[in-house]
C-alpha positions in Angstrom: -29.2 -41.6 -4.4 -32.5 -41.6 -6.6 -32.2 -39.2 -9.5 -36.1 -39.7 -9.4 -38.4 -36.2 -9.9 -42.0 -37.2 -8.6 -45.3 -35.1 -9.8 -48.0 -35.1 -7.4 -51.7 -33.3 -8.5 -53.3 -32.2 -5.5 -51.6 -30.4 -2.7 -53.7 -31.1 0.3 -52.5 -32.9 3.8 -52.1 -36.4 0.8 -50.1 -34.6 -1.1 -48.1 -33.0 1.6 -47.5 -36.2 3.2 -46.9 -37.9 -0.1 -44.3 -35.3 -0.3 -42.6 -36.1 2.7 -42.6 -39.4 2.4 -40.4 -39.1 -1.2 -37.9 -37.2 0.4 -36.9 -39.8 2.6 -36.7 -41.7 -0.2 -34.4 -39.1 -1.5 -37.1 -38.1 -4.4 -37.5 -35.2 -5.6 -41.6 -34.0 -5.7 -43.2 -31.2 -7.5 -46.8 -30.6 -6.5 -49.4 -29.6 -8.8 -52.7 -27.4 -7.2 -55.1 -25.2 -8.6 -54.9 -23.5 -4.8 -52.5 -21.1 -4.7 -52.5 -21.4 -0.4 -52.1 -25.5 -1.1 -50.2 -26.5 2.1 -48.2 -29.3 0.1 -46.1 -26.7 -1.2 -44.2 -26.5 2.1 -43.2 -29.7 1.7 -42.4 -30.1 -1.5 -39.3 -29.2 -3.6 -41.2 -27.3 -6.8 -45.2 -26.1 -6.7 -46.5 -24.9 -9.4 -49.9 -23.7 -9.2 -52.7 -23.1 -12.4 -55.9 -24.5 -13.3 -56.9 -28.4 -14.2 -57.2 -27.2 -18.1 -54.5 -24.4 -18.0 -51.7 -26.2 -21.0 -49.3 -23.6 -20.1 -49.1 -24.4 -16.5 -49.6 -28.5 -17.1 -46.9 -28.1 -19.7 -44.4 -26.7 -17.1 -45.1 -29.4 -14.2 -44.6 -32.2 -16.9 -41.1 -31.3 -17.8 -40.0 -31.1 -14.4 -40.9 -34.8 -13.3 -39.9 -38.1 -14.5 -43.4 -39.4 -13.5 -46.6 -38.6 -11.8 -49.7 -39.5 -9.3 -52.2 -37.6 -7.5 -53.6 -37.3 -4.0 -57.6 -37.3 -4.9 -59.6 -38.7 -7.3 -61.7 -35.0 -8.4 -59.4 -34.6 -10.7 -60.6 -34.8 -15.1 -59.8 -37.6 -16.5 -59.0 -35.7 -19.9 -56.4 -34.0 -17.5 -54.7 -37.0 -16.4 -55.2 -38.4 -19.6 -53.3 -36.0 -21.7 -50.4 -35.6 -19.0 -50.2 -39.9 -19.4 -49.1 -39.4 -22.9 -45.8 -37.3 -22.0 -45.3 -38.6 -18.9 -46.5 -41.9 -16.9 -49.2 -41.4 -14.7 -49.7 -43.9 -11.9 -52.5 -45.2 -11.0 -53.5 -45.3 -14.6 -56.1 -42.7 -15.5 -58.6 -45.5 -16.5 -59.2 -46.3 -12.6 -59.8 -42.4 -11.7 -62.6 -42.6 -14.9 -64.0 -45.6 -13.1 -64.6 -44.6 -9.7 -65.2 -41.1 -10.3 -68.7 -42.3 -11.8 -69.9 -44.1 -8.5 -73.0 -46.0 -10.6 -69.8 -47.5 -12.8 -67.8 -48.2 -9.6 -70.8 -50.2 -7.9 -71.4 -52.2 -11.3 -67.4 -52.9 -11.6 -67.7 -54.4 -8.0 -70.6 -56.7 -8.8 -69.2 -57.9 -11.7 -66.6 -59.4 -9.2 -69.2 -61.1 -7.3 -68.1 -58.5 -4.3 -71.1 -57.4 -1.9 -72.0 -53.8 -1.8 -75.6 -52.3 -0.6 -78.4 -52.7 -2.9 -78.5 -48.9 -5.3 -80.2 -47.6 -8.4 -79.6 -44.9 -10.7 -81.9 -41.7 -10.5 -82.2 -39.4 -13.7 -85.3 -37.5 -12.8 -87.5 -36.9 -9.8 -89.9 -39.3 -10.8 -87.4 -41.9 -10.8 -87.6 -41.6 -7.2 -91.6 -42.1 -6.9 -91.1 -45.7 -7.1 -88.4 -46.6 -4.9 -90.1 -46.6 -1.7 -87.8 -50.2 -1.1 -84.9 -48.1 -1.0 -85.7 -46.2 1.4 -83.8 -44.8 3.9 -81.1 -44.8 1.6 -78.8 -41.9 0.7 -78.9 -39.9 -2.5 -75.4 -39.4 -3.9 -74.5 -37.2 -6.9 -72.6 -40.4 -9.3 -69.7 -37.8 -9.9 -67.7 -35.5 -7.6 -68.7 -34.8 -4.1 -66.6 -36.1 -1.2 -66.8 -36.1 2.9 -70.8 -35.7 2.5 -71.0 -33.1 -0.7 -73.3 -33.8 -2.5 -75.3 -36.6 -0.4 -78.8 -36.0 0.5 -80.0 -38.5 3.3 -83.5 -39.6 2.9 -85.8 -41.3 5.4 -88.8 -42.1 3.7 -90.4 -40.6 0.6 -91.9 -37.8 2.1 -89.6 -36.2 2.5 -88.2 -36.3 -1.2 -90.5 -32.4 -2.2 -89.1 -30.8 0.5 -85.2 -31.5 -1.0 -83.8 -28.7 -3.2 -81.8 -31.0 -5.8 -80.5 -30.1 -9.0 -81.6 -33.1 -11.3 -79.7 -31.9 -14.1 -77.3 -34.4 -12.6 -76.9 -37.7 -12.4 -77.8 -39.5 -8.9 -77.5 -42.8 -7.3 -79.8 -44.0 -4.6 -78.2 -46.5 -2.1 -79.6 -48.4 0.8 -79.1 -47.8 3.9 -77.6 -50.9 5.8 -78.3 -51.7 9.1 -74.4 -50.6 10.0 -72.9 -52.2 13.2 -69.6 -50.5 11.8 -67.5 -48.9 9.4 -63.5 -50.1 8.1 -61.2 -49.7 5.6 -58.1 -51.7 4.0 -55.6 -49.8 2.6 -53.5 -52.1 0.0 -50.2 -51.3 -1.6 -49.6 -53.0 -5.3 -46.5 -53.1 -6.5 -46.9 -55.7 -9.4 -49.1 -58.9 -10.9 -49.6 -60.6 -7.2 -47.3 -58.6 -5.3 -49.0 -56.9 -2.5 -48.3 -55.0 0.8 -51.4 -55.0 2.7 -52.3 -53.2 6.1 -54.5 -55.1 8.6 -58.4 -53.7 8.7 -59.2 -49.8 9.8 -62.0 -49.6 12.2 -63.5 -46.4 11.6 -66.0 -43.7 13.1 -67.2 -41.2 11.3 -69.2 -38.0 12.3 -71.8 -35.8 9.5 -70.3 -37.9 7.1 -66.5 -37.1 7.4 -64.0 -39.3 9.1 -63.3 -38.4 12.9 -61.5 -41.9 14.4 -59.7 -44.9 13.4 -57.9 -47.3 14.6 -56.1 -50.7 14.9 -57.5 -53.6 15.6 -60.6 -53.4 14.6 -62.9 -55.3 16.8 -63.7 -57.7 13.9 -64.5 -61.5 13.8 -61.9 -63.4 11.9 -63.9 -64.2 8.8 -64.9 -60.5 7.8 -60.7 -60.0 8.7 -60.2 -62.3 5.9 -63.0 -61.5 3.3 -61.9 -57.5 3.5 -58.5 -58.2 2.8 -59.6 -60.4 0.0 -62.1 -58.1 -1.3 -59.7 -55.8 -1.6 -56.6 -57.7 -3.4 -59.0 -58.9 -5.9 -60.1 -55.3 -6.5 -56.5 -54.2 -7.1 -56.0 -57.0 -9.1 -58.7 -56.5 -11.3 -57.8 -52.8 -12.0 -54.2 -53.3 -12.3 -53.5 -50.8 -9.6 -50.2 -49.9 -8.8 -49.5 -47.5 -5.9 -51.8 -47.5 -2.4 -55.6 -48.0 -3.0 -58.0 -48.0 0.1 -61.5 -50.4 0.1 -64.1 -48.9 2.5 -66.5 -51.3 3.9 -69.9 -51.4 5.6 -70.7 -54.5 8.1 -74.0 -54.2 9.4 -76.0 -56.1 12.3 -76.0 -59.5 10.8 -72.2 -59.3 10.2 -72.2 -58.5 6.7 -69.8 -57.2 4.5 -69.9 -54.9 2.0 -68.1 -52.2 0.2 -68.7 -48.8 0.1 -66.6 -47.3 -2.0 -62.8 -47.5 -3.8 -60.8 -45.2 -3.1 -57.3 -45.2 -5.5 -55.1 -43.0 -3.5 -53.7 -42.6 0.1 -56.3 -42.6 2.7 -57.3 -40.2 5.6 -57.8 -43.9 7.8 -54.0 -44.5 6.8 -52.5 -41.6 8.8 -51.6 -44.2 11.5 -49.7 -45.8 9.3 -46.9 -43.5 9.4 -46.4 -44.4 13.4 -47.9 -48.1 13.6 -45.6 -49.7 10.8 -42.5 -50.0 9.7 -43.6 -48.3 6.2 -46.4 -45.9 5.5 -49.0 -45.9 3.3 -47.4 -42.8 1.5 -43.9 -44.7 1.7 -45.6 -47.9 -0.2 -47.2 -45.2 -2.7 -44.2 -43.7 -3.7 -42.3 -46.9 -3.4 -44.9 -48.7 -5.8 -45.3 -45.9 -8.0 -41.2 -45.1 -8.9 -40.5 -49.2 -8.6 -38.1 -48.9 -5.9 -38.0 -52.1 -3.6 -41.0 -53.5 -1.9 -40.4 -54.1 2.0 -42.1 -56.6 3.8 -44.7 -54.6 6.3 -43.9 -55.3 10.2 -46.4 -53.3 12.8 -45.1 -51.6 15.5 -48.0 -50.9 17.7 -51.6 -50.9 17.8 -53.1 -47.5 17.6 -55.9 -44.7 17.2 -55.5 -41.9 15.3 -57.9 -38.1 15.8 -58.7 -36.1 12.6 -58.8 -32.8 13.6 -61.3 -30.2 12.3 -61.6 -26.7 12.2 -60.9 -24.9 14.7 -59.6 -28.0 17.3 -56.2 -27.4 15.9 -55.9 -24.6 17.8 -55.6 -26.5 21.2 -53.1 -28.8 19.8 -51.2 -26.1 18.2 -51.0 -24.3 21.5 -49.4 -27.4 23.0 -46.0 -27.3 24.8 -45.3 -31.1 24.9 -47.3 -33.9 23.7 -46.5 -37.8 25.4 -44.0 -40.0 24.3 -46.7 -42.1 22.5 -48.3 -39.3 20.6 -47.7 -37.6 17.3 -49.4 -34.3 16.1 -49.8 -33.6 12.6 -50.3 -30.2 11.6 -51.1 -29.5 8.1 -50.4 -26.1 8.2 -53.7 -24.8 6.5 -53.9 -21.2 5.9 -57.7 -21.0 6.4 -59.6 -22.6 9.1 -62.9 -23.5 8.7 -65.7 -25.5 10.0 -65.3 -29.3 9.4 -62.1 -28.5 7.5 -59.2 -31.2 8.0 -56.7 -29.7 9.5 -54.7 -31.9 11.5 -54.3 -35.2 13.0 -53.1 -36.9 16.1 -52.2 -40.8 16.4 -51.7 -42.1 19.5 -49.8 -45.7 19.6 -51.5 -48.2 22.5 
């Protein structure tokens, strides 16, 4: 019986599922959210809720866990940073300060000789006047923003004085590829070379947030390969330990290239929890509290649904589901447009 207590920030569907995953582990969890309505905290044995810079309330989640992690990346590094000094924090901090700053991210990947679309960073709006080569390319804030916030498409550069942005922020201005598709690795490491690794994610996503994936990916052998390595040589390189997921662009010519890091459980991992013997949130948690690395056996191939707004509804209202599917609800207060709120993976 593990005497482990596990603290997880963020207490979204991740963290939820995070949750679960400890518990059949026998490990205790206590979530962490600055949302009071956080829907980890039905899963999880202690939540406390508070503010990202509220001592009091940090103070109390510390001394009730043996160690922590997080379910998202948003979080302040001088946050995780103080709680690392008490308490270990894994991932590290360092990699949240890294790929929170996407300008630093795409420079960290470069420096490993790794592919990703040709960017630029933007400080002012005459930055922009001279970048017609760019274009279309998409305008990211370098810091916070996730499924689409804080993205401005841009076709040509006409269009850039009818945008409304704020440019007392920092931007980066990436290229649009030529994209044949979109997938993901998601990669559990538990130590120097030691490495569970899930076959490539082919995903489809719609107004910039994730709608499909699935397994196999209809992928040529050698971009198979080349993701898998890209993303061991990532984890690597940052010392990772727990489940990190490397999204990657091919486009017409069959080109790879990464998109973005991702150091956390990923929404294209859900169909982990049916298609394999172990989950991505398993690995995680297994990683993270060094308990025993299993070797990864898939089950089935399989697609899995993200289900937004008000689409749970239908599933929700469901009597009986097939022998083959499996319906994640996760049990959101609130629904909104384009909000997450379940999933279903079907195994084929």
């Amino acid at each position: 019986m593990s005497e482990i207590t596990l603290g997880i920030i963020g207490g979204g569907q991740l963290g939820s599922m995070l949750a679960i995953a400890a518990e059949k582990l026998n490990i205790k969890t206590v979530v962490f959210s600055d949302d009071i309505d956080a829907p980890a905290q039905n899963f999880c044995r202690q939540f406390v809720t508070g503010s990202y810079d509220n001592k009091e309330k940090i103070s109390e989640f510390i001394n009730q866990v043996d160690l922590v992690t997080f379910e998202f990346e948003n979080i302040p590094f001088k946050t995780l940073n103080e709680i690392n000094k008490l308490k270990p924090v894994l991932p590290k901090p360092s990699v949240n300060r890294l790929v929170q700053h996407r300008l630093a991210e795409k420079d960290f990947i470069n420096k490993l000789n790794i592919r990703t679309t040709r960017y630029v960073s933007i400080e002012k709006k005459s930055d922009l006047d001279a970048l017609e080569d760019f274009l279309p390319g998409i305008l990211k804030t370098t810091t916070l923003g996730y499924d689409g916030k804080g993205q401005y498409p841009i076709k040509s550069i006409n269009e850039l004085s009818s945008l409304k942005i704020d440019f007392s922020k920092e931007y980066i201005l990436e290229k649009l590829v030529k994209l044949k598709k979109e997938i993901s690795i998601i990669i559990t490491r538990f130590s120097n070379n030691k490495y569970e690794i899930y076959e490539p994610i082919e995903n489809i996503h719609e107004d910039q947030i994730l709608k499909y994936s699935k397994i196999p990916a209809e992928i040529n052998e050698k971009i198979f390969n080349k993701s898998k390595d890209w993303a061991m040589l990532i984890a690597e390189e940052l010392k990772y330990i727990g489940t990190l997921c490397v999204e990657f662009f091919i486009d017409r010519n069959d080109n790879l290239y990464v998109n973005e890091i991702a150091p956390r459980v990923h929404n294209s991992g859900h169909l982990t929890i049916n298609a394999f013997n172990v989950s991505q949130f398993e690995n995680h948690v297994r990683a993270v509290c060094g308990l025993e690395q299993i070797p990864l056996i898939k089950i089935s191939n399989a697609k899995m649904m993200n289900l937004l707004g008000n689409q749970i509804t239908h599933f929700r209202n469901m009597e009986k589901f097939n022998d083959n599917e499996y319906f994640f609800d996760y049990l959101k207060k609130e629904v909104k447009e384009k909000r997450k709120m379940g999933h279903i993976t079907t195994l084929i």
